[in-house]
C-alpha positions as a Python dict, from the first residue, in 0.01 Angstrom:
ca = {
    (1, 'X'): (0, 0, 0),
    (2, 'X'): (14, 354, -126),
    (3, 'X'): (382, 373, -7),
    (4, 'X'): (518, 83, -122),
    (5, 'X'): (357, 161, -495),
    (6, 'X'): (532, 514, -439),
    (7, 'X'): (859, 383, -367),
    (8, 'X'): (857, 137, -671),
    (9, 'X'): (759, 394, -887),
    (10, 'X'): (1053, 638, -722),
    (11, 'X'): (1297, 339, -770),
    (12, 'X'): (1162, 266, -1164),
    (13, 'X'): (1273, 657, -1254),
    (14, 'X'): (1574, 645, -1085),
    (15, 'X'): (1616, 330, -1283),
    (16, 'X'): (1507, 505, -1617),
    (17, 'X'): (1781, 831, -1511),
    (18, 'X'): (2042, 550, -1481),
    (19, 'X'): (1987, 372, -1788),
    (20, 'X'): (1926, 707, -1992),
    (21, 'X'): (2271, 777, -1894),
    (22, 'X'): (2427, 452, -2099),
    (23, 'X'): (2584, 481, -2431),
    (24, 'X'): (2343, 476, -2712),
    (25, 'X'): (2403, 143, -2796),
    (26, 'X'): (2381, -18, -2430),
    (27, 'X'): (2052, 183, -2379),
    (28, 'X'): (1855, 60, -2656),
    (29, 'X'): (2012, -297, -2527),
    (30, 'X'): (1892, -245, -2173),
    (31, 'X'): (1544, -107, -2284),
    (32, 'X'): (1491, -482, -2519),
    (33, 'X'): (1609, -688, -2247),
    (34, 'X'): (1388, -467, -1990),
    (35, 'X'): (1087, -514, -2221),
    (36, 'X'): (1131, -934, -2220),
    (37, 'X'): (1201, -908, -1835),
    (38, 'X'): (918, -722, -1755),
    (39, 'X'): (697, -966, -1957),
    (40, 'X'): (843, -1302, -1820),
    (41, 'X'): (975, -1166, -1464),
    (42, 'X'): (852, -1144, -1171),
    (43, 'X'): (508, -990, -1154),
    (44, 'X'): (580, -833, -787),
    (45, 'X'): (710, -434, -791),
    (46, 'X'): (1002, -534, -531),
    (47, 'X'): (1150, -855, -706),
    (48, 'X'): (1129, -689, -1062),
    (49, 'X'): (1306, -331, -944),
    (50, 'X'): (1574, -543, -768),
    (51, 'X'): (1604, -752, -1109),
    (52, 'X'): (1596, -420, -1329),
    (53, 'X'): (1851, -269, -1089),
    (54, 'X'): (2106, -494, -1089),
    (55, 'X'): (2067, -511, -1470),
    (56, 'X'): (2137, -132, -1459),
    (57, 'X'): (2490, -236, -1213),
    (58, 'X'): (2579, -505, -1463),
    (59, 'X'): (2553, -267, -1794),
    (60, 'X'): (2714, 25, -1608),
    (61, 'X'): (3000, -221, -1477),
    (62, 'X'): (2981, -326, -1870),
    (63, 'X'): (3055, 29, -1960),
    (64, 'X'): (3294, 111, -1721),
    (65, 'X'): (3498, -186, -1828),
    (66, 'X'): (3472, -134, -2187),
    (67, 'X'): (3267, -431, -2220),
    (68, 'X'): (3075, -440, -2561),
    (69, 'X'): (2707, -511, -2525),
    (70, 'X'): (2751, -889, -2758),
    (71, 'X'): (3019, -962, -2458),
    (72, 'X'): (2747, -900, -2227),
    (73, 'X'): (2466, -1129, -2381),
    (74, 'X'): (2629, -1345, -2594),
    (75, 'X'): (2536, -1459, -2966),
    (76, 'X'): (2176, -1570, -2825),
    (77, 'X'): (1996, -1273, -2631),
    (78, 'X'): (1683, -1460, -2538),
    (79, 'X'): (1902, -1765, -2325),
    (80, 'X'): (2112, -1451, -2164),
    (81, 'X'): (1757, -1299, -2069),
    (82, 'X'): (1656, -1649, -1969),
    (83, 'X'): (1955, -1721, -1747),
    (84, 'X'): (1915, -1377, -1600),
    (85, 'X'): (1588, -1455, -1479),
    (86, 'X'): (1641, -1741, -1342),
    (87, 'X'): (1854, -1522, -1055),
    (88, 'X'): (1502, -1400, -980),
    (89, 'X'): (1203, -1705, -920),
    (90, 'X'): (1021, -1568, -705),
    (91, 'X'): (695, -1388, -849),
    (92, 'X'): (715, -1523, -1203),
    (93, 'X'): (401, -1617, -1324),
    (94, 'X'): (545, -1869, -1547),
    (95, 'X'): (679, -2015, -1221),
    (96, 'X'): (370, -2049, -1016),
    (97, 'X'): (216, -2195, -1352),
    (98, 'X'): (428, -2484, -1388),
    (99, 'X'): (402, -2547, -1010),
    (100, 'X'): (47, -2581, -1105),
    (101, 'X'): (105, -2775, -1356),
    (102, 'X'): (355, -3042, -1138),
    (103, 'X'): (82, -3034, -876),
    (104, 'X'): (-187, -3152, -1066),
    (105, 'X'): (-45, -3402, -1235),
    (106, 'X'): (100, -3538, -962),
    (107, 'X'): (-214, -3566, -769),
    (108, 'X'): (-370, -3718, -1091),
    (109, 'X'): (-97, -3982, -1069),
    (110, 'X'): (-155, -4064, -689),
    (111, 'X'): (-478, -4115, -774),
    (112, 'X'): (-429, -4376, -1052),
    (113, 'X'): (-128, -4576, -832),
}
C-alpha cells in the first residue's frame, strides 16, 4: 500500500514539473480543468494519474502544434471536461452513484410487476 501511494505521489510531481513547463496561458488552463477532474474523476490514484497524464500529452501536443488553448476545449469548457472524463469510468463516484441509483429502482420496479 505504502508503494503504490509513493508511486502516485512520484507520478503527481512529475505531472506538476510537466505542466509547470506549459506556456502561461495553457498552465493556468490545465490547473482549472485539473481542479474539475480531480473533483468529478475517478477517485482511485491509478485511473486519475493516467487521466491527468494524458491531459499533460494532449496540452503539450497542443503546444507543440501551435494549438490555442479555446481550440483545445472549445467555447464550453465544462462539456470538454465532461467528454474528457468520460474516457475514464472507472472509479468515478458519480458513476458508482447512478449505478446505485439504476439498481434500486429497478429492483423497486420488479417488485411492483
Amino acid at each position: 500500500m505504502a508503494a503504490r501511494w509513493i508511486e502516485q505521489k512520484r507520478r503527481y510531481r512529475q505531472y506538476k514539473v510537466r505542466t509547470k513547463q506549459l506556456p502561461a496561458n495553457y498552465h493556468t488552463a490545465i490547473e482549472a480543468l485539473e481542479r474539475y477532474l480531480m473533483f468529478f474523476g475517478p477517485g482511485n490514484g491509478g485511473n486519475i494519474m493516467a487521466m491527468l497524464e494524458d491531459l499533460a500529452d494532449l496540452f503539450e501536443q497542443s503546444v507543440a502544434n501551435g494549438t490555442p488553448v479555446r481550440a483545445i476545449v472549445g467555447n464550453e469548457p465544462v462539456e470538454f471536461a465532461e467528454a474528457f472524463l468520460r474516457n475514464y469510468p472507472e472509479g468515478q463516484w458519480i458513476s458508482r452513484e447512478r449505478e446505485r441509483l439504476t439498481s434500486a429502482i429497478d429492483r423497486v420496479a420488479g417488485i411492483e410487476a
